[in-house]
C-alpha positions as CSV (number, residue, x, y, z in Angstrom):
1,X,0.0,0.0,0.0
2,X,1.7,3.4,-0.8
3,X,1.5,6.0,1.8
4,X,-0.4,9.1,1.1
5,X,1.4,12.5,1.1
6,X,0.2,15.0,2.8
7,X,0.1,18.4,1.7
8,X,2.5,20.3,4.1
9,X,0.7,23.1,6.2
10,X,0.4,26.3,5.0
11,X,2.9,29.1,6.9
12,X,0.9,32.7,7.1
13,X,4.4,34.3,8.1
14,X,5.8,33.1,4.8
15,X,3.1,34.0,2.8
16,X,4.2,37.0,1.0
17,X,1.6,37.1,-1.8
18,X,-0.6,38.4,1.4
19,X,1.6,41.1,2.2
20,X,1.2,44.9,0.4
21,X,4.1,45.2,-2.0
22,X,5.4,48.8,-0.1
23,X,6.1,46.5,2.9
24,X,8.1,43.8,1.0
25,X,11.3,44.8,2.4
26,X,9.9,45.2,6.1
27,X,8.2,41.5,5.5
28,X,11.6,40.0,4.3
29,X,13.4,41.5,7.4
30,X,11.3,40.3,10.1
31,X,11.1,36.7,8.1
32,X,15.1,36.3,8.7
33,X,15.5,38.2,11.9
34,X,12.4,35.6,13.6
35,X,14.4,32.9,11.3
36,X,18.0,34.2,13.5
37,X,15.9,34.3,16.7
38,X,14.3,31.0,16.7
39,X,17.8,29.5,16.1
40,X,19.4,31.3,19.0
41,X,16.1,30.2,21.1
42,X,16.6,26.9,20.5
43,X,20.6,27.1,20.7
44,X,19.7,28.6,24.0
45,X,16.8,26.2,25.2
46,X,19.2,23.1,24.0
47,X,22.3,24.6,25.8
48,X,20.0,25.6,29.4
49,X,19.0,21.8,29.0
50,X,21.9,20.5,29.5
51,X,23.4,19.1,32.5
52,X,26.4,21.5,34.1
53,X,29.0,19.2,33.9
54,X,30.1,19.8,37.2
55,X,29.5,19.2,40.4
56,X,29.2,22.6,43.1
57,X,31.8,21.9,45.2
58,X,31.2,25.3,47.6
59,X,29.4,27.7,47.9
60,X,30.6,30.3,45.6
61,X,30.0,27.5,43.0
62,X,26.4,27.1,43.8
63,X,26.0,31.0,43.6
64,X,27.7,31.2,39.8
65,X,25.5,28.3,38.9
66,X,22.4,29.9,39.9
67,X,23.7,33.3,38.6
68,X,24.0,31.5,35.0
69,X,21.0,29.6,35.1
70,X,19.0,33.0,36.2
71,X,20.7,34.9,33.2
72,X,20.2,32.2,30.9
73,X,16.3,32.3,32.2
74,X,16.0,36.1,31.3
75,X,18.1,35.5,27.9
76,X,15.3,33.2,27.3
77,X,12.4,35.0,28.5
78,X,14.0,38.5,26.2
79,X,14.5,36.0,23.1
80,X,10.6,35.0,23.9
81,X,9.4,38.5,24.2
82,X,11.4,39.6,20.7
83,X,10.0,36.6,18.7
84,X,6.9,37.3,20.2
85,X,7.0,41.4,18.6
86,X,8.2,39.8,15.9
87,X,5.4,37.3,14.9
88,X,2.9,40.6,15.9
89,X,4.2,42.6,13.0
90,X,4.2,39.7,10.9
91,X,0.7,39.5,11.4
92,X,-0.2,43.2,11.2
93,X,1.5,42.6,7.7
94,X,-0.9,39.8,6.6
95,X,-4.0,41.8,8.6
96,X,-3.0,45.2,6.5
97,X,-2.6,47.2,9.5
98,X,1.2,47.1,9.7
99,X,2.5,50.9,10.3
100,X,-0.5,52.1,11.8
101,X,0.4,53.1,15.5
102,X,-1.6,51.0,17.8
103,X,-2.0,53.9,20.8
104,X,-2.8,56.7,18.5
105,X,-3.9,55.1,14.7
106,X,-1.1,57.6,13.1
107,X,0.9,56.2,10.5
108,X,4.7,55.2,11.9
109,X,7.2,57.2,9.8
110,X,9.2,55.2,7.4
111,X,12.3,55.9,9.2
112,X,11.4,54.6,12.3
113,X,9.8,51.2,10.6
114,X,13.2,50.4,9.2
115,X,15.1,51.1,12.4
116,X,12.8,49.2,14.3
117,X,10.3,47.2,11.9
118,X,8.9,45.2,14.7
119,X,7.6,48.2,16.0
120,X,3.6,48.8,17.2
121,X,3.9,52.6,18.2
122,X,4.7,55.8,16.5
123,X,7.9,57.9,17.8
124,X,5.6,60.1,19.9
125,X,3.4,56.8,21.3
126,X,6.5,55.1,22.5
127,X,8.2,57.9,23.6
128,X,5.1,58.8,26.0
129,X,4.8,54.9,27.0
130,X,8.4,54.8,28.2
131,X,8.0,58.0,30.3
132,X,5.1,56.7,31.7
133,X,6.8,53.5,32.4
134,X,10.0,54.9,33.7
135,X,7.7,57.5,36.3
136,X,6.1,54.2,37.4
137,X,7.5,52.9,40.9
């Protein structure tokens, strides 16, 4: 009996017939910087998997273990919270609402989407969010 082949699912964040040809640059960027960071998640994942390859002998060996386990833990969670950006845009690409700030429904200056094409917020929305975030206690 010959096996069936199955068609292989379709990937939206590959899909650049969806996207509006003026963000074609934009689409391909954020395609091989989530391809970069999904590599160095995994690299990272893999490598905080794996067994120390040492045993604490003292104190001060316990604390550096704990110290690289905790960075590797917030490497991780930052890696997370960047793909996560990253797979937004993507899908404000496909929804046609990519460079349209989300506070303020302005359109994000060209500029600023190719310093930071990942970005949700015109200059002036994330400027105002950070103050408000830094005033925060």
């Amino acid at each position: 009996m010959k096996t069936p082949v199955l068609p292989m699912p379709s990937r939206p964040e590959t899909a650049a017939a969806s996207v509006d040809p003026r963000w074609t640059w934009h689409h391909r960027t954020l395609l091989r910087l989530r391809a970069r960071l999904t590599v160095d998640h995994g690299a990272r994942l893999h490598a905080a998997a794996a067994p120390a390859g040492h045993e604490a002998v003292g104190f001060a060996d316990n604390v550096s273990d704990q110290n690289e386990r905790d960075l590797n833990v917030a490497e991780l969670r930052a890696e997370e919270s960047q793909l996560d950006e990253v797979d937004a845009a993507l899908a404000r690409l496909r929804a046609g609402t990519y460079g349209v700030c989300e506070d303020t429904g302005k359109t994000i200056s060209a500029e600023r989407l190719r310093a930071v094409p990942w970005t949700r917020f015109c200059r002036e929305a994330a400027q105002r969010r950070e103050r408000s975030q830094n005033a925060a206690p």
